[in-house]
C-alpha positions in Angstrom: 6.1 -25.1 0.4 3.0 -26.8 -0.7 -0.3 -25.6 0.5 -4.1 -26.5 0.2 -6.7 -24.0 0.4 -10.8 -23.4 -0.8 -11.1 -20.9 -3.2 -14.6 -20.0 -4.2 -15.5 -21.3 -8.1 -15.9 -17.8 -9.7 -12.8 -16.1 -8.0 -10.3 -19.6 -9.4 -11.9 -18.7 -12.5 -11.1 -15.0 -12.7 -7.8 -16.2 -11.1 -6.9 -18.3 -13.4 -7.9 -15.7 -16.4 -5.7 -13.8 -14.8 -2.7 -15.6 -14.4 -3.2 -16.7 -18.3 -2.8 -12.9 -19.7 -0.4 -12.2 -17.4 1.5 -15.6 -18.8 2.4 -17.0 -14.9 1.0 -19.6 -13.3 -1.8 -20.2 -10.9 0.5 -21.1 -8.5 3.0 -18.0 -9.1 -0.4 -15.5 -9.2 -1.2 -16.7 -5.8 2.2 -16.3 -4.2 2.4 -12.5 -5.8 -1.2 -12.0 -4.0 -0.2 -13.0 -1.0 3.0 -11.1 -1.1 1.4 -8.3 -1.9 -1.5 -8.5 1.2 1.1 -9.4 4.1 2.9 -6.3 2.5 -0.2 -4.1 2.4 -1.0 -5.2 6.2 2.6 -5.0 7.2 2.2 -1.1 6.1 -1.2 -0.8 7.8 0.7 -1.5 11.1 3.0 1.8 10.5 -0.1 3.7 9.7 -1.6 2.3 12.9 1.3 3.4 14.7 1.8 7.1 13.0 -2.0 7.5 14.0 -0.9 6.9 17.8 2.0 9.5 17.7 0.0 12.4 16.5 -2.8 11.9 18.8 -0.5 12.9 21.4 2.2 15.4 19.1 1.0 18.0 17.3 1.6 17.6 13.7 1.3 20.9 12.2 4.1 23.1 10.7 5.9 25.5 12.5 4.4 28.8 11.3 7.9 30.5 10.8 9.0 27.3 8.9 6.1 27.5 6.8 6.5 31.5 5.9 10.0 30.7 5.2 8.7 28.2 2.6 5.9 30.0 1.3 8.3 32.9 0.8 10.8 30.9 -1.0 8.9 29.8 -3.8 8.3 32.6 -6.2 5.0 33.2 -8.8 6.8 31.6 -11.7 7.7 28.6 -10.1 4.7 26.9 -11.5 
């Protein structure tokens, strides 16, 4: 789909810099940006959501679980 939008001067220059080393297009550089925003915004959602749960659940280990585990892993392990 064609699209118009206002980019400021300096960023279409960086942009387009950009695009040139990475041998795509202006048009492909923009598309993988906005990909990759809607992605990072989709993921901020779950984050936003995670937050909500363990404001109301507690979120830490249970202690025997975590002895278990501590126990398990021996001083050469690394």
């Amino acid at each position: 789909m064609r699209t118009e939008v206002s980019i400021p001067d300096d960023v279409l220059r960086k942009a387009d810099a950009l695009a040139r080393s990475m041998g795509i297009s202006r048009s492909e550089l923009c598309a993988r940006a906005l990909a990759s925003f809607v992605v990072e915004h989709d993921n901020a959602g779950v984050t936003e959501q995670l937050n909500k749960v363990y404001l109301k659940k507690e979120s830490k280990l249970d202690p025997v679980l975590e002895k278990m585990q501590f126990m398990s892993v021996s001083d050469n392990d690394g």
